[in-house]
C-alpha positions in Angstrom: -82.4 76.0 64.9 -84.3 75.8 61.9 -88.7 75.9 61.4 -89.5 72.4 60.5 -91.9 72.7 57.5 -93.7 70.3 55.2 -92.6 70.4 52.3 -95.5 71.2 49.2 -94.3 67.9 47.2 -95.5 65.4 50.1 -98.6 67.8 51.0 -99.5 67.5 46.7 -98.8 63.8 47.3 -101.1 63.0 50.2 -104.1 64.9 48.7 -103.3 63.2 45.0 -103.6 59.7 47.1 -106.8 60.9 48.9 -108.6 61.6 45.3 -107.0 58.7 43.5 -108.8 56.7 46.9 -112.4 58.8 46.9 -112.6 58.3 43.1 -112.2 54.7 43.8 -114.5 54.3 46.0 -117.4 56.3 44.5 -117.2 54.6 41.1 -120.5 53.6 40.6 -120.2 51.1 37.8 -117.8 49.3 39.3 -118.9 50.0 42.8 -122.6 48.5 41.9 -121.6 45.7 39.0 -123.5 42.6 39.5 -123.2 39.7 37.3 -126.6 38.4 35.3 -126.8 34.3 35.5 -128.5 32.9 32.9 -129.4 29.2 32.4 -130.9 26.6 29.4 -134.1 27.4 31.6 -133.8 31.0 30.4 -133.8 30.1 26.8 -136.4 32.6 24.6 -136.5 34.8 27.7 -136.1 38.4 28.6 -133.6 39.9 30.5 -133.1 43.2 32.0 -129.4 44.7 33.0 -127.8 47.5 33.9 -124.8 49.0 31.5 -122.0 48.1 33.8 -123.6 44.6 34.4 -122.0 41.4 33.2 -124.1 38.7 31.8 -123.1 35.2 32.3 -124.5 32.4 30.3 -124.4 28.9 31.5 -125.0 25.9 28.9 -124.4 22.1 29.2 -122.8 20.8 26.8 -121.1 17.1 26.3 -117.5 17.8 24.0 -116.6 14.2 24.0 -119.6 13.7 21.0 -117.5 16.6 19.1 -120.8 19.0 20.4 -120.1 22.5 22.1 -121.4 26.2 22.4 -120.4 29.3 19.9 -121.9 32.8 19.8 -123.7 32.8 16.5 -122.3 35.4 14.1 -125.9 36.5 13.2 -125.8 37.6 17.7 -126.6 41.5 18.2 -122.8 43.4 18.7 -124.5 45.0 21.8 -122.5 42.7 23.5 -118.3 41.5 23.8 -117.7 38.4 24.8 -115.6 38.9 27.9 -114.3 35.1 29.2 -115.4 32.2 28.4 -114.8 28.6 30.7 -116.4 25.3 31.7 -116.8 23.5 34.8 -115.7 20.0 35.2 -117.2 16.9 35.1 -119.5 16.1 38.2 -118.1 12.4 37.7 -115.0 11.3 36.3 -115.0 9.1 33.2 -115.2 9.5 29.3 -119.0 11.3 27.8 -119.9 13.0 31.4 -121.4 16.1 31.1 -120.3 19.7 31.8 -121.3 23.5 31.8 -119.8 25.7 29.5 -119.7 29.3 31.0 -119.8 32.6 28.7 -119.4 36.1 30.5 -120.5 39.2 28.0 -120.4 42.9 28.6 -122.1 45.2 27.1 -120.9 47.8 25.0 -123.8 50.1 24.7 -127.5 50.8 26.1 -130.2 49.4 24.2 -131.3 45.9 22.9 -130.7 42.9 21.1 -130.3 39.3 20.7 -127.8 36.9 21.5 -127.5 34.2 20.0 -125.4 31.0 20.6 -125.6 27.4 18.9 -124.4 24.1 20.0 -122.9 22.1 16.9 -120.1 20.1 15.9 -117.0 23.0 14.8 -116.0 21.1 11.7 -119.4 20.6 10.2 -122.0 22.9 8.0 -125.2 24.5 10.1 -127.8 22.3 9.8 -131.7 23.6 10.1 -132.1 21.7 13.4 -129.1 22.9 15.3 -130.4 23.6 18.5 -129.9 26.9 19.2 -130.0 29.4 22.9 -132.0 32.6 22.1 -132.2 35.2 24.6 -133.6 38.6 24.3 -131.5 41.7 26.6 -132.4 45.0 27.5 -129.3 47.2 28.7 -130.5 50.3 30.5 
């Protein structure tokens, strides 16, 4: 009767799986990622974050008067704009309120600004657009 080895190719196959699992696990950035929540309260604040952070900004906003959120183009590039959603209506009807939701990352370490207005998409910026300033460290 034959010795009844392992063979190398299942022995290379359970330690690949072992550092694909360790290196999984010991990620930091995506072991530590926490998500930044920031409101209309916020506005002309300072935030601080982390580089693999994600920053989400939530708005009100009322699109049945033609009125929603858009990242300015003059906003820093520090950050992408990763998703963007809104909540429903807390009531059901026509002109109820909602929340639109932005999520950024951010591409680099440093600062900036970002910048979003709240206008009407087929009209011109007007001078007294009101505007949501926020000022963001990334470390």
């Amino acid at each position: 009767m034959l010795p009844v080895r392992s063979g190398r190719w299942s022995d290379s196959l359970r330690w690949f799986f072992v550092c694909v699992l360790l290196a999984i696990v010991f990620r930091p950035e995506t072991a530590f990622a926490a998500t930044t929540v920031v409101t209309d309260a916020d506005k002309g604040g300072d935030i601080h974050m982390k580089a693999g952070d994600a920053l989400e900004v939530r708005l009100p906003s009322n699109p049945s008067t033609g009125y929603m959120w858009y990242v300015h183009p003059k906003s820093s590039a520090l950050f992408r704009l990763s998703g963007q959603s809104q909540t429903g209506a807390a009531e059901p009807g026509v002109g109820r309120p909602i929340v639109q939701v932005f999520t950024f990352q951010p591409r680099r370490c440093g600062d900036g600004i970002l910048l979003l207005r709240y206008v009407r998409s087929w009209e011109k910026p007007a001078l007294g657009e009101e505007q949501f300033n926020l000022h963001v460290v990334v470390e």
